[in-house]
C-alpha positions in Angstrom: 10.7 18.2 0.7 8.4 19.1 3.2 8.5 17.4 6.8 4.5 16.2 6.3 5.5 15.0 3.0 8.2 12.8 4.4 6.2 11.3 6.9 3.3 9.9 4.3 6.5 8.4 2.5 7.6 7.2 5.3 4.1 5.6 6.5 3.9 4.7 3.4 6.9 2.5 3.6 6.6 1.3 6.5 2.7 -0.2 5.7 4.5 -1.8 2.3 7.3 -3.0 3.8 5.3 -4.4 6.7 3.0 -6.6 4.1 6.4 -7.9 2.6 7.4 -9.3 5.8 4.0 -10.7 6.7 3.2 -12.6 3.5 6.9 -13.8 3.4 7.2 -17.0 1.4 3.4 -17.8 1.5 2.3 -19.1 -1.4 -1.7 -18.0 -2.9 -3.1 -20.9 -0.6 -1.4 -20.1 2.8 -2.2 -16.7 2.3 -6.1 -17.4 1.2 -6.4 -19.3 5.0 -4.3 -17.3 7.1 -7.2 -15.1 8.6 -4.7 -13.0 10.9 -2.2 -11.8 7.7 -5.2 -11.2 5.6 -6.7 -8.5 7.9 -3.0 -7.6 8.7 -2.2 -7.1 4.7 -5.4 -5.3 4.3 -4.9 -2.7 7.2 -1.7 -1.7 5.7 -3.0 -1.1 2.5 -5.6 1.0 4.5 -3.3 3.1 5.6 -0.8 3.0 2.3 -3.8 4.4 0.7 -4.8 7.0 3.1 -1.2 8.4 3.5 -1.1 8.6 -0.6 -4.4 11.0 0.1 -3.1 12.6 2.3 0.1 13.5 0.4 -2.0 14.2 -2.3 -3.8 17.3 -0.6 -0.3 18.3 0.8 2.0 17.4 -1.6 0.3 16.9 -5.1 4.1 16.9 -7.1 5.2 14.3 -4.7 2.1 12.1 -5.0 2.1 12.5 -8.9 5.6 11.3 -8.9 4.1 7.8 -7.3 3.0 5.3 -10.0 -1.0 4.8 -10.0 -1.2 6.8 -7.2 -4.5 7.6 -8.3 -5.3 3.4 -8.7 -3.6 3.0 -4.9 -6.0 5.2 -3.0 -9.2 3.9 -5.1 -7.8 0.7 -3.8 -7.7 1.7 -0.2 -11.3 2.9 -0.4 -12.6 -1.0 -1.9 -10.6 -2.6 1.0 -12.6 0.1 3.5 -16.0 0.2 2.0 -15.7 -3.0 -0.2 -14.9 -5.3 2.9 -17.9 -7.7 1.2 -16.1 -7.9 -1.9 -12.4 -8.1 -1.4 -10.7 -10.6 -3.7 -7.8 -12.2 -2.2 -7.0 -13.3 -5.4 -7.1 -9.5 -6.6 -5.3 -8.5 -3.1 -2.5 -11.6 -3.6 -1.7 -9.7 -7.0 -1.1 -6.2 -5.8 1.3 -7.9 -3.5 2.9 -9.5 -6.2 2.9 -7.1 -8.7 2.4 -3.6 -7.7 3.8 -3.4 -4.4 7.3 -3.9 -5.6 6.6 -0.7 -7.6 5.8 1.4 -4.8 8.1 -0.2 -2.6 10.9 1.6 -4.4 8.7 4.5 -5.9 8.7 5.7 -2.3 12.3 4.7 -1.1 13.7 6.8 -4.2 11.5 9.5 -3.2 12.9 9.9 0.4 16.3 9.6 -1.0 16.1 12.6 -2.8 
């Protein structure tokens, strides 16, 4: 794998396992009021998304071996130019259900 390869993976991993430890045990409702996580949560998956572009235009057979890579990076541009229209609930369910995914999408990918 390539070294600039690597490092997106690696930013990438970082960023999602940051928003693991920020949202913690929150439930929907502590999460909706903390003001300081939200922007926290949404700047990681700034640059999740951005590093998934990146590795895109670098790496396109690592990106395509990323689940919805395509979906993660449209994602990262509604948090950026969507700021108006962010949905926690919508952001709440990446972080339950999809981040999990790339969590370990990514760590197998370093791996090998």
């Amino acid at each position: 794998m390539q070294h600039e390869a690597e490092k997106r993976l690696l930013d990438i991993l970082d960023a999602a396992r940051d928003i693991a430890v920020f949202v913690g045990q929150m439930s929907f409702d502590e999460y909706h009021e903390n003001r300081l996580v939200k922007a926290a949560v949404e700047r990681k998956f700034e640059i999740i998304g951005e590093a998934i572009s990146r590795l895109r235009k670098e790496s396109p057979e690592t990106a395509e071996q990323i689940q919805e890579y395509e979906k993660i990076i449209a994602f990262r541009n509604l948090v950026i130019h969507g700021y108006d229209v962010v949905s926690d609930p919508i952001v709440w369910d990446v972080i339950q259900h999809k981040l999990p995914r790339l969590t370990s999408d990514v760590a197998n990918l370093i791996k090998t």
